[in-house]
mmCIF file of the N, C-alpha and C atoms, coordinates in Angstrom:
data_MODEL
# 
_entry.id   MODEL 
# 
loop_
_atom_site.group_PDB 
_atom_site.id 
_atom_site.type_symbol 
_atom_site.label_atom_id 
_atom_site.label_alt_id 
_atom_site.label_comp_id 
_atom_site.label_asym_id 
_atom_site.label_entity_id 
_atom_site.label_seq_id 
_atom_site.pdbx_PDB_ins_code 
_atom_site.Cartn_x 
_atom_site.Cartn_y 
_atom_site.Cartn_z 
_atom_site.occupancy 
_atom_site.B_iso_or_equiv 
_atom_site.pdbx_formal_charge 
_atom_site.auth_seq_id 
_atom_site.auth_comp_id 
_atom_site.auth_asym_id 
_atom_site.auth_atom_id 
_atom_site.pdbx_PDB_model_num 
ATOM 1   N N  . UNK A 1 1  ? 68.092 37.808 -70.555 1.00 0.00 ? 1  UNK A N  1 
ATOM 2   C CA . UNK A 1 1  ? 67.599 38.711 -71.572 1.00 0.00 ? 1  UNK A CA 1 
ATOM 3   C C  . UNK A 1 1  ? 66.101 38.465 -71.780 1.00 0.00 ? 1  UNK A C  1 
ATOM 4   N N  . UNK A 1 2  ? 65.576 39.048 -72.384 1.00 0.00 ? 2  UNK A N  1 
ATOM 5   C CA . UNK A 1 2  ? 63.677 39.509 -72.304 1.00 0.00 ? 2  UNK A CA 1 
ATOM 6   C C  . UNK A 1 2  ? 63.601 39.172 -73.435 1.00 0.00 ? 2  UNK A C  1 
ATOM 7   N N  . UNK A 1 3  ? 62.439 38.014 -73.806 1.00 0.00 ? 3  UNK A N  1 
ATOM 8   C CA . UNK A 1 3  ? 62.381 37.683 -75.161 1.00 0.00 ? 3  UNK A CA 1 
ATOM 9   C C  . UNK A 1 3  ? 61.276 39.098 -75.444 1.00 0.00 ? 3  UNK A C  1 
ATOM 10  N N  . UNK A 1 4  ? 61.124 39.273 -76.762 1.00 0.00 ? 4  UNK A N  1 
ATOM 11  C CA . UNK A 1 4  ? 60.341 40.473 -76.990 1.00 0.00 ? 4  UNK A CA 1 
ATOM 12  C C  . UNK A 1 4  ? 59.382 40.259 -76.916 1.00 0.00 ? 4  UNK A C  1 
ATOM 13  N N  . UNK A 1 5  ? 58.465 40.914 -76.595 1.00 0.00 ? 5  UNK A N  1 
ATOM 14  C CA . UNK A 1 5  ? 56.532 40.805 -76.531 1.00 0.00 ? 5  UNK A CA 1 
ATOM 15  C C  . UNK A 1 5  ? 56.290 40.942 -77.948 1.00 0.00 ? 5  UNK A C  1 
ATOM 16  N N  . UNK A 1 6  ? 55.244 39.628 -77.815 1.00 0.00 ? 6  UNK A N  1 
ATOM 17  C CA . UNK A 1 6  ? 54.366 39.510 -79.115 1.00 0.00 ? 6  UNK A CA 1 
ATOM 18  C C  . UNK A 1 6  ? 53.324 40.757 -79.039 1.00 0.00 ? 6  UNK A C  1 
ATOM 19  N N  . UNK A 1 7  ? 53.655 41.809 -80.020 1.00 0.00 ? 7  UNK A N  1 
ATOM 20  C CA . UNK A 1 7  ? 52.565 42.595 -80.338 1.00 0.00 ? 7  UNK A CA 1 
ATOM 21  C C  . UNK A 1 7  ? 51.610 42.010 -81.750 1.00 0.00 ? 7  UNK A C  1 
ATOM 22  N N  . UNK A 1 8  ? 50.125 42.287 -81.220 1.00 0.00 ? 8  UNK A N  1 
ATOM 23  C CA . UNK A 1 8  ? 49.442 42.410 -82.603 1.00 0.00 ? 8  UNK A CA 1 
ATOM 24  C C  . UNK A 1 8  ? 48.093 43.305 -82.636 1.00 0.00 ? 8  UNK A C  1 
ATOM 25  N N  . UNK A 1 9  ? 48.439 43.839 -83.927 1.00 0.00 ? 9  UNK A N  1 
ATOM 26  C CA . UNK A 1 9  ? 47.294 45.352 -83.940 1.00 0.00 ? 9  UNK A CA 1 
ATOM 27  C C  . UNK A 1 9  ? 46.852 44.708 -85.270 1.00 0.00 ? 9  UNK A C  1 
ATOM 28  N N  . UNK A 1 10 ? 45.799 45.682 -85.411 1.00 0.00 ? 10 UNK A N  1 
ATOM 29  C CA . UNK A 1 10 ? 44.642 45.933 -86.916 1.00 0.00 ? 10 UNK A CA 1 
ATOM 30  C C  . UNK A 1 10 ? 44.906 47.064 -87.053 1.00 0.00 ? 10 UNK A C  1 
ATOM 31  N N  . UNK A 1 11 ? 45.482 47.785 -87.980 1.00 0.00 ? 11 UNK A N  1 
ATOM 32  C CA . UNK A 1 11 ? 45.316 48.730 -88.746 1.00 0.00 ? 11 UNK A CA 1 
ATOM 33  C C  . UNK A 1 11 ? 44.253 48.852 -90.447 1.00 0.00 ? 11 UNK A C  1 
ATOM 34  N N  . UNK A 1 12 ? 43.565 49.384 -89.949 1.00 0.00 ? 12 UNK A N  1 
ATOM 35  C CA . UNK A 1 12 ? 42.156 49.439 -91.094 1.00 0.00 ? 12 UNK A CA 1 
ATOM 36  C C  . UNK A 1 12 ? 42.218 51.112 -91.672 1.00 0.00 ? 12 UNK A C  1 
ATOM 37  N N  . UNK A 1 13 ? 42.242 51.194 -92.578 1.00 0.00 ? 13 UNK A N  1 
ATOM 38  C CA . UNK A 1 13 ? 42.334 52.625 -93.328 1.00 0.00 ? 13 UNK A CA 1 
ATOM 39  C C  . UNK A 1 13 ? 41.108 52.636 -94.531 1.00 0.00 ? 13 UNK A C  1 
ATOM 40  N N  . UNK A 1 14 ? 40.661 53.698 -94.430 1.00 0.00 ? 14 UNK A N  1 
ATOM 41  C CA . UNK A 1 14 ? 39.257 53.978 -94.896 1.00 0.00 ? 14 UNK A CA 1 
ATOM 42  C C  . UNK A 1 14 ? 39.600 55.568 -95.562 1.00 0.00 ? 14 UNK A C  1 
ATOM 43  N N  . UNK A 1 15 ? 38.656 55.017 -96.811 1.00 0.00 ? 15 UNK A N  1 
ATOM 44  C CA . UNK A 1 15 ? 39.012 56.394 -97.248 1.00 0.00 ? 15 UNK A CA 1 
ATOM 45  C C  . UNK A 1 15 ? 37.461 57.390 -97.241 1.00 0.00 ? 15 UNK A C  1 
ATOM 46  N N  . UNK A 1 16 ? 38.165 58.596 -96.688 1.00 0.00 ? 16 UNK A N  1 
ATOM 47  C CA . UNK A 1 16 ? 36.943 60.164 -96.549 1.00 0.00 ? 16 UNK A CA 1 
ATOM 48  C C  . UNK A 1 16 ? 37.146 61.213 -97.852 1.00 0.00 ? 16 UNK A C  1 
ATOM 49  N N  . UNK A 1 17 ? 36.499 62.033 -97.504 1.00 0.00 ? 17 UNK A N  1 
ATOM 50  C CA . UNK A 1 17 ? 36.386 63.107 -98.225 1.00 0.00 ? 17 UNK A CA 1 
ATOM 51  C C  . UNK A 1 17 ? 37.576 63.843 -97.941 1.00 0.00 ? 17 UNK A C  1 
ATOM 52  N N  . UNK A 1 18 ? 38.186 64.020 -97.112 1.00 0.00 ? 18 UNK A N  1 
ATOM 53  C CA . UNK A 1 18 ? 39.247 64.469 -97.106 1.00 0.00 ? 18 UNK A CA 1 
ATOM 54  C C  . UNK A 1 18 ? 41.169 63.609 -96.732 1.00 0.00 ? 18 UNK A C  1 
ATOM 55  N N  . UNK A 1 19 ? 41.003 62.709 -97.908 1.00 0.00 ? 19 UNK A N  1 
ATOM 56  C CA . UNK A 1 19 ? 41.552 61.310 -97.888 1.00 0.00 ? 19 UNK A CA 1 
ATOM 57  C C  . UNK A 1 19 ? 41.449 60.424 -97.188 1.00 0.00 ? 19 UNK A C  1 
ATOM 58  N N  . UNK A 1 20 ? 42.674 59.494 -96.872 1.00 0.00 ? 20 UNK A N  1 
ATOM 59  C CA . UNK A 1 20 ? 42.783 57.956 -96.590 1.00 0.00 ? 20 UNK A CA 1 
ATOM 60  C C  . UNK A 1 20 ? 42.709 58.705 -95.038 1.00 0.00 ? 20 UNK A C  1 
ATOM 61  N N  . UNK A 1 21 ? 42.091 57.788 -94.534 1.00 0.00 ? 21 UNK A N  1 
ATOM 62  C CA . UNK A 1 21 ? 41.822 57.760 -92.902 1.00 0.00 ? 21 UNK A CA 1 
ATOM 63  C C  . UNK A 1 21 ? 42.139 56.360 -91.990 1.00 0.00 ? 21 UNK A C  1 
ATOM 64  N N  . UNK A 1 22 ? 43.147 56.203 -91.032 1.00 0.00 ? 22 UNK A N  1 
ATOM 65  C CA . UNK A 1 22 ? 43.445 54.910 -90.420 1.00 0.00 ? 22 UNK A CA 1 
ATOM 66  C C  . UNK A 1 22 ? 43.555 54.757 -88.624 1.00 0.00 ? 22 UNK A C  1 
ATOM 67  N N  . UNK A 1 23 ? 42.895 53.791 -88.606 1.00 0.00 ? 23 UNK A N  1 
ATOM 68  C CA . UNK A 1 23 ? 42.075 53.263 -87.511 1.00 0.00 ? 23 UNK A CA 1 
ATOM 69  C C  . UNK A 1 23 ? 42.982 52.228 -87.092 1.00 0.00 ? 23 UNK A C  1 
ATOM 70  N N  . UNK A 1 24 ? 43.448 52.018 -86.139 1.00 0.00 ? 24 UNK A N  1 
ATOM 71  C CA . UNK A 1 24 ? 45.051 51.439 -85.743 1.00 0.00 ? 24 UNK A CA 1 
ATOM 72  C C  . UNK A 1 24 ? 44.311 50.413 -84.180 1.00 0.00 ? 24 UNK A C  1 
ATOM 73  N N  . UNK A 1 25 ? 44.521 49.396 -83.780 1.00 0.00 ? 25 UNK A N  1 
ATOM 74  C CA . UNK A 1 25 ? 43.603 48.498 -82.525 1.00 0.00 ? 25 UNK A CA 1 
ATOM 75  C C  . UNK A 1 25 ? 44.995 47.878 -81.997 1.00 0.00 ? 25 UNK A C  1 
ATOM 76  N N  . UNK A 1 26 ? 45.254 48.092 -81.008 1.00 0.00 ? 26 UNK A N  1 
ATOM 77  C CA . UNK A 1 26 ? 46.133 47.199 -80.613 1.00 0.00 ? 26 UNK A CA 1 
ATOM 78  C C  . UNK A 1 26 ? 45.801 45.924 -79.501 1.00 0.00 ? 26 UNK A C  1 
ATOM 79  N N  . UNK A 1 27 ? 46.474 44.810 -79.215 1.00 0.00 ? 27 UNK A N  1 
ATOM 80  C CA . UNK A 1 27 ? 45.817 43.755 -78.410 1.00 0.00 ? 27 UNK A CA 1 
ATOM 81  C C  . UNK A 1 27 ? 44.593 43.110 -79.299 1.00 0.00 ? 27 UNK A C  1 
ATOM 82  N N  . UNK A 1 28 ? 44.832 42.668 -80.191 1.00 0.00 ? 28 UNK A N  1 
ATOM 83  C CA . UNK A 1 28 ? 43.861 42.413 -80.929 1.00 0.00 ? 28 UNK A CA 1 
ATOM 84  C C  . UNK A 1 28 ? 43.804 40.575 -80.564 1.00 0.00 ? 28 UNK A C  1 
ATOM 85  N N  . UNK A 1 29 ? 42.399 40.128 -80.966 1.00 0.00 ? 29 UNK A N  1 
ATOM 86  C CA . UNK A 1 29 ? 42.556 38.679 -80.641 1.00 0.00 ? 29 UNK A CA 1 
ATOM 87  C C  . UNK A 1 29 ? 43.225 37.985 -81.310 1.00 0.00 ? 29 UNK A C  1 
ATOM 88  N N  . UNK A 1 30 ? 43.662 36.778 -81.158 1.00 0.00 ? 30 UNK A N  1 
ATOM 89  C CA . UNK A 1 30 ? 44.381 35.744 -82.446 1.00 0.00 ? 30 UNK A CA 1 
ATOM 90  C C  . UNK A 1 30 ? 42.796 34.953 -83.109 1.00 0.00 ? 30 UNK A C  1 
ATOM 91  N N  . UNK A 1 31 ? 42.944 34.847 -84.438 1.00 0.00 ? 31 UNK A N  1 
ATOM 92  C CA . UNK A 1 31 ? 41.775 33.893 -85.010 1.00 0.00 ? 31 UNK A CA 1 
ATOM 93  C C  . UNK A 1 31 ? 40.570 34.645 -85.552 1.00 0.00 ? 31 UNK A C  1 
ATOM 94  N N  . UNK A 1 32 ? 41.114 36.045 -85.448 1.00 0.00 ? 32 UNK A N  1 
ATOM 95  C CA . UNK A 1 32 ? 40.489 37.174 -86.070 1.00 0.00 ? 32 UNK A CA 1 
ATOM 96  C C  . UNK A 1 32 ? 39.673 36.821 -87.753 1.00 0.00 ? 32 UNK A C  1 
ATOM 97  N N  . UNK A 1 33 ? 38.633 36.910 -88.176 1.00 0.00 ? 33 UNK A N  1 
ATOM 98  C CA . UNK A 1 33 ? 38.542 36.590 -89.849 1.00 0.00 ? 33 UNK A CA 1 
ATOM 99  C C  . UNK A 1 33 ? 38.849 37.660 -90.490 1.00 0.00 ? 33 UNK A C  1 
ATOM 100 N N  . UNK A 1 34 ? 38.655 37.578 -91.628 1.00 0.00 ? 34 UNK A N  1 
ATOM 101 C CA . UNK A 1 34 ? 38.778 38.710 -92.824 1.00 0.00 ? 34 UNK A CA 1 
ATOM 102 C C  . UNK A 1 34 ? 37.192 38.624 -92.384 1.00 0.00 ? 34 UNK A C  1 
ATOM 103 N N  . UNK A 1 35 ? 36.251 38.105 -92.660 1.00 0.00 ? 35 UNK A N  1 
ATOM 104 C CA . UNK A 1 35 ? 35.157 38.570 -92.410 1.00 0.00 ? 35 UNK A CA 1 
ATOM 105 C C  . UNK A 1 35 ? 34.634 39.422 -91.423 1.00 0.00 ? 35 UNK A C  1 
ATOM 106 N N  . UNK A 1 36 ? 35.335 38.940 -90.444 1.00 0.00 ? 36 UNK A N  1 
ATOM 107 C CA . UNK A 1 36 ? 35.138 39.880 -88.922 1.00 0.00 ? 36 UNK A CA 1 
ATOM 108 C C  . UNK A 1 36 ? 35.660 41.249 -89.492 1.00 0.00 ? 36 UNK A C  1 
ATOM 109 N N  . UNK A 1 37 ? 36.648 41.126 -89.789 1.00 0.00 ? 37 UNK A N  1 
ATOM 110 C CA . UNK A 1 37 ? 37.525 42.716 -89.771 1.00 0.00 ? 37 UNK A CA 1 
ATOM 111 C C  . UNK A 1 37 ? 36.678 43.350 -91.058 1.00 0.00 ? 37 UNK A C  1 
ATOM 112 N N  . UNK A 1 38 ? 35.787 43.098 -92.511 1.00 0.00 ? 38 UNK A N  1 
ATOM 113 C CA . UNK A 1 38 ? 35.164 43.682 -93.093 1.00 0.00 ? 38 UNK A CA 1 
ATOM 114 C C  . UNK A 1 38 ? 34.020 44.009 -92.829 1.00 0.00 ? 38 UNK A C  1 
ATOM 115 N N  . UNK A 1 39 ? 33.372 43.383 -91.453 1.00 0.00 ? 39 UNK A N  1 
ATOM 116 C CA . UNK A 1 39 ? 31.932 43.459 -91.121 1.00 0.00 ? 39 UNK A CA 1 
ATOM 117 C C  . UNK A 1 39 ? 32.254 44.593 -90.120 1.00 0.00 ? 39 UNK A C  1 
ATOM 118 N N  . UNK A 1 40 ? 33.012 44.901 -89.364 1.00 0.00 ? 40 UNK A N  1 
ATOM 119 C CA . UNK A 1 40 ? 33.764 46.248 -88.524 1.00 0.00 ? 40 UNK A CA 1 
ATOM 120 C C  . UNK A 1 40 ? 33.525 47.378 -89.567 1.00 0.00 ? 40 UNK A C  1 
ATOM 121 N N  . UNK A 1 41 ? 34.642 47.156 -90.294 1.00 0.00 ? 41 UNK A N  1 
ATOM 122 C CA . UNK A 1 41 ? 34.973 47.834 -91.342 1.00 0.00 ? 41 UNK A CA 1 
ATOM 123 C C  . UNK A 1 41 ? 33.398 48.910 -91.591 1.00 0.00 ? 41 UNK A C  1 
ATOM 124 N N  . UNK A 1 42 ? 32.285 47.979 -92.051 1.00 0.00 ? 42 UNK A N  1 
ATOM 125 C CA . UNK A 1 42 ? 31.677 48.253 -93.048 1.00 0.00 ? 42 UNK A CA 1 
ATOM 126 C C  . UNK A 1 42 ? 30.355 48.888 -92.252 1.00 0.00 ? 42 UNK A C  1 
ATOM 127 N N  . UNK A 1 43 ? 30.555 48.035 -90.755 1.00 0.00 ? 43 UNK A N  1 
ATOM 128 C CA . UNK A 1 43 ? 29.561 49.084 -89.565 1.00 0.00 ? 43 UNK A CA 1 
ATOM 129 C C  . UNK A 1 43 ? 30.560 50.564 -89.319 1.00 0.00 ? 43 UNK A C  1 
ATOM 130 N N  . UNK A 1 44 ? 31.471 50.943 -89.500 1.00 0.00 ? 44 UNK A N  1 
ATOM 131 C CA . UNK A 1 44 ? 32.061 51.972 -88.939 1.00 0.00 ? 44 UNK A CA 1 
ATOM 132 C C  . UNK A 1 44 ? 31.456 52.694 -90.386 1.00 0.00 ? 44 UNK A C  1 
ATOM 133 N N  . UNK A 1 45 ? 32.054 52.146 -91.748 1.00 0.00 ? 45 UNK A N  1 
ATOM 134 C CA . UNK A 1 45 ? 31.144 53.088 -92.847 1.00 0.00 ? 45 UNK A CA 1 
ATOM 135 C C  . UNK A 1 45 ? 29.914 53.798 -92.574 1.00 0.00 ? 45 UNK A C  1 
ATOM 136 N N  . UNK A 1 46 ? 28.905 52.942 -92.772 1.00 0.00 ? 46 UNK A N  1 
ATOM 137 C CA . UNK A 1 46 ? 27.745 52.677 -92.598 1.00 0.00 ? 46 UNK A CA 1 
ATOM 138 C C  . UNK A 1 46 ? 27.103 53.761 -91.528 1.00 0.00 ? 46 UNK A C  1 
ATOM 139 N N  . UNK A 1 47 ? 27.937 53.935 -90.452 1.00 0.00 ? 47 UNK A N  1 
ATOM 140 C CA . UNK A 1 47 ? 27.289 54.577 -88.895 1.00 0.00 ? 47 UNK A CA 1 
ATOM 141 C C  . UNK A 1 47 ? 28.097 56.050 -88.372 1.00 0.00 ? 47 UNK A C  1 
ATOM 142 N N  . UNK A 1 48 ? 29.588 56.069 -90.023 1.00 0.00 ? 48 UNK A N  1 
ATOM 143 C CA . UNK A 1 48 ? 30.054 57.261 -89.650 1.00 0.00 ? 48 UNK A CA 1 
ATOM 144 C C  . UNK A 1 48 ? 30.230 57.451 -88.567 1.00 0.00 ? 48 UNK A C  1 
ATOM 145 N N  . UNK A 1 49 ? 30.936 56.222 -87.179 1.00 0.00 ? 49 UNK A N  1 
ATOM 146 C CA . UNK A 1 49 ? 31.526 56.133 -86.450 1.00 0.00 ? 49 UNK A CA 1 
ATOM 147 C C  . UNK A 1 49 ? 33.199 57.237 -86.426 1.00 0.00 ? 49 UNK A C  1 
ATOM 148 N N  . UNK A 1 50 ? 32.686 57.489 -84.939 1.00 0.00 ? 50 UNK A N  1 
ATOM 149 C CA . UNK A 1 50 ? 33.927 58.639 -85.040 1.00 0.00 ? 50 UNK A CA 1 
ATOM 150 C C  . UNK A 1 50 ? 33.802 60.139 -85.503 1.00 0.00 ? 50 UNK A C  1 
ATOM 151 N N  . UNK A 1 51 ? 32.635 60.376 -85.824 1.00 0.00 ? 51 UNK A N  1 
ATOM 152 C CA . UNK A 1 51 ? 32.579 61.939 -86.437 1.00 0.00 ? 51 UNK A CA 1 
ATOM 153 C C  . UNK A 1 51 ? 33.662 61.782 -87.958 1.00 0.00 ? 51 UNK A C  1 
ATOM 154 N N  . UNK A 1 52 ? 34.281 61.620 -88.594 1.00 0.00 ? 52 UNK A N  1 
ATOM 155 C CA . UNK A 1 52 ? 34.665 61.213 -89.418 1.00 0.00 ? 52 UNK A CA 1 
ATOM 156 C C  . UNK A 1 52 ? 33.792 60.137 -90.913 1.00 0.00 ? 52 UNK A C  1 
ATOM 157 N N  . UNK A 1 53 ? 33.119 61.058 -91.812 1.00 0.00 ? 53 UNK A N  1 
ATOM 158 C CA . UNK A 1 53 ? 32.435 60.183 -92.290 1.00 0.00 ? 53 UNK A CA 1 
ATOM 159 C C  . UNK A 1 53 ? 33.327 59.472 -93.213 1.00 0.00 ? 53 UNK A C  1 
ATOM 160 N N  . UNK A 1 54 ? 33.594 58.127 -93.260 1.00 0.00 ? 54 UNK A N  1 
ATOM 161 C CA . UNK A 1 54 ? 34.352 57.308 -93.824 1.00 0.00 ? 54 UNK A CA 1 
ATOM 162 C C  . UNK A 1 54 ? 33.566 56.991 -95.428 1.00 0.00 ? 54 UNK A C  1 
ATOM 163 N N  . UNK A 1 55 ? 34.122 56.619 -96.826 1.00 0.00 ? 55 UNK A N  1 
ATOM 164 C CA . UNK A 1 55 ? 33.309 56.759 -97.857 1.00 0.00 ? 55 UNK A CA 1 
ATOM 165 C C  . UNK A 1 55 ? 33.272 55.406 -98.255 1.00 0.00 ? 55 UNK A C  1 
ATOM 166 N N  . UNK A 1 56 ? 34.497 54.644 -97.789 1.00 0.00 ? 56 UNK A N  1 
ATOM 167 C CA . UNK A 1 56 ? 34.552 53.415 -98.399 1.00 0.00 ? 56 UNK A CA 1 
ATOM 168 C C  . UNK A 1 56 ? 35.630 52.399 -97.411 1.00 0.00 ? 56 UNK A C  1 
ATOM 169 N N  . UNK A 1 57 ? 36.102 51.225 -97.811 1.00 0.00 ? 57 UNK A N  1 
ATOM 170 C CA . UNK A 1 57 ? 37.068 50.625 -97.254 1.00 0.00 ? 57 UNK A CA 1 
ATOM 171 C C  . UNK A 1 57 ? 38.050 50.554 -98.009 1.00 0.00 ? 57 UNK A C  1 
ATOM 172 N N  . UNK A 1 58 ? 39.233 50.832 -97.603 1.00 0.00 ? 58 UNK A N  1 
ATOM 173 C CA . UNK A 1 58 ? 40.600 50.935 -98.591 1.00 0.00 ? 58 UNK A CA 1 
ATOM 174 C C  . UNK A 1 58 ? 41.278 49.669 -98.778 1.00 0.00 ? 58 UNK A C  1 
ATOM 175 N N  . UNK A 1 59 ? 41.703 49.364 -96.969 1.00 0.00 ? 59 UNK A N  1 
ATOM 176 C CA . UNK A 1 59 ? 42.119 47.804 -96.573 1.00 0.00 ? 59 UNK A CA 1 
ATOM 177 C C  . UNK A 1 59 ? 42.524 47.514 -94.959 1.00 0.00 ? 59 UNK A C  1 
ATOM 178 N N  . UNK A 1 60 ? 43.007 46.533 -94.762 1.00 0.00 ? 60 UNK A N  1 
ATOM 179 C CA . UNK A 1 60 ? 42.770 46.109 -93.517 1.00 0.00 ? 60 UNK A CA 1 
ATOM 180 C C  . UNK A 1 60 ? 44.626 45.318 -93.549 1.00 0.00 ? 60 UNK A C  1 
ATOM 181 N N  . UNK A 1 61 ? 45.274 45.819 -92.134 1.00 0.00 ? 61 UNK A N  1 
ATOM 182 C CA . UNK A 1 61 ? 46.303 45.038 -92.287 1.00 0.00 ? 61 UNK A CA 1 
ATOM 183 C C  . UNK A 1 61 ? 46.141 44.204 -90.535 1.00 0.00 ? 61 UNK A C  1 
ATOM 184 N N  . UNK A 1 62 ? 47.026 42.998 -90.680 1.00 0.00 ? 62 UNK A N  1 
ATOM 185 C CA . UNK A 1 62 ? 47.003 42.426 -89.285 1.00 0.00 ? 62 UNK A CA 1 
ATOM 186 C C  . UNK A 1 62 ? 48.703 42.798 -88.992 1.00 0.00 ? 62 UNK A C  1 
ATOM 187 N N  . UNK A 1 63 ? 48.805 43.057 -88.094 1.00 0.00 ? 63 UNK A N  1 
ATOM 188 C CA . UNK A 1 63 ? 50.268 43.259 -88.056 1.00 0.00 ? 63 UNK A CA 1 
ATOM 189 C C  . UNK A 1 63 ? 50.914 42.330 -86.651 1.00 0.00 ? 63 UNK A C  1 
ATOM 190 N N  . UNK A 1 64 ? 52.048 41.348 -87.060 1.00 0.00 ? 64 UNK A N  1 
ATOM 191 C CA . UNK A 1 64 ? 52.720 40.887 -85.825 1.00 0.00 ? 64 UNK A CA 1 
ATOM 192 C C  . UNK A 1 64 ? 53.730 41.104 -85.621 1.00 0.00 ? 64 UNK A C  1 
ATOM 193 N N  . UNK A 1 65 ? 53.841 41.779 -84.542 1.00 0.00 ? 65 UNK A N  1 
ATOM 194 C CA . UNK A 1 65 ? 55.545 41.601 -84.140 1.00 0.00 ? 65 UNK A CA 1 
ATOM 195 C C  . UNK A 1 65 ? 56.239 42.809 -85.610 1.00 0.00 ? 65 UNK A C  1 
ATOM 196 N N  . UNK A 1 66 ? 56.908 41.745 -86.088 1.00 0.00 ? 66 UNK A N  1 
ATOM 197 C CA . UNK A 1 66 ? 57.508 42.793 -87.385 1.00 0.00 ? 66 UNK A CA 1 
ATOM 198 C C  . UNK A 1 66 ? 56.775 41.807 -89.227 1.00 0.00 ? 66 UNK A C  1 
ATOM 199 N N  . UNK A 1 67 ? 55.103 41.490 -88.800 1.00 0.00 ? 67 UNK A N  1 
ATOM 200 C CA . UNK A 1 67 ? 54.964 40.627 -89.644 1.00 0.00 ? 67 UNK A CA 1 
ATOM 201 C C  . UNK A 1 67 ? 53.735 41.979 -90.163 1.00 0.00 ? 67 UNK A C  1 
ATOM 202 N N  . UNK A 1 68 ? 53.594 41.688 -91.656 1.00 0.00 ? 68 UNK A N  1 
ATOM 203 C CA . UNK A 1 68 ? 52.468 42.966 -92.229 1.00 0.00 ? 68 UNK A CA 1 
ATOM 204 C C  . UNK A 1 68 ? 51.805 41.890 -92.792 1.00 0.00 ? 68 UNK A C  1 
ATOM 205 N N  . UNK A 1 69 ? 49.997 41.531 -92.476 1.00 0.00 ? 69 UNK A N  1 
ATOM 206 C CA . UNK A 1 69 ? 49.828 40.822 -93.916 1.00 0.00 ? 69 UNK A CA 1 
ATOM 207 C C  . UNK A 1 69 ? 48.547 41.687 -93.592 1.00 0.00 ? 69 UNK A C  1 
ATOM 208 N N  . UNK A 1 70 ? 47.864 41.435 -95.229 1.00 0.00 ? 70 UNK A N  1 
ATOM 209 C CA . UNK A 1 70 ? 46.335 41.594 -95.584 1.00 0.00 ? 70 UNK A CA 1 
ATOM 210 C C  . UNK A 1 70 ? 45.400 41.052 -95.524 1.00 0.00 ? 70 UNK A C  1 
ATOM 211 N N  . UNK A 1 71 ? 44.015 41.366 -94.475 1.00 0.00 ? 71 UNK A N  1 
ATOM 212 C CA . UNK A 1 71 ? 43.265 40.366 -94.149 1.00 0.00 ? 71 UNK A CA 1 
ATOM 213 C C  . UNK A 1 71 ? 42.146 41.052 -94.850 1.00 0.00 ? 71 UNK A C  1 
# 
């Protein structure tokens, strides 16, 4: 039997003018900071990355496997 693959993504949701907007990464590194993921965060604001102008940061989740936390 196949042990299951460790998945882990960033899901980051930002809110626009025309609501909450989310930005989903999969293969993400291990040892990731909260700092790293708000300094992303806050260049994607900032540079209106994506054609999507983003207004603010909502939050940031790390997700493993079947684990949700807040970074």
């Amino acid at each position: 039997m196949l042990e299951p693959k460790m998945t882990r993504r960033l899901r980051m949701t930002f809110e626009t003018e025309d609501g909450p907007w989310t930005l989903s990464l999969s293969d993400v590194k291990e040892g990731l900071l909260p700092e790293d993921v708000e300094s992303v965060m806050q260049t994607i604001v900032d540079n209106s990355i994506f054609g999507i102008p983003p207004t603010g940061i909502v939050k940031a989740e790390l997700i493993e496997t079947d684990t949700t936390q807040l970074v």
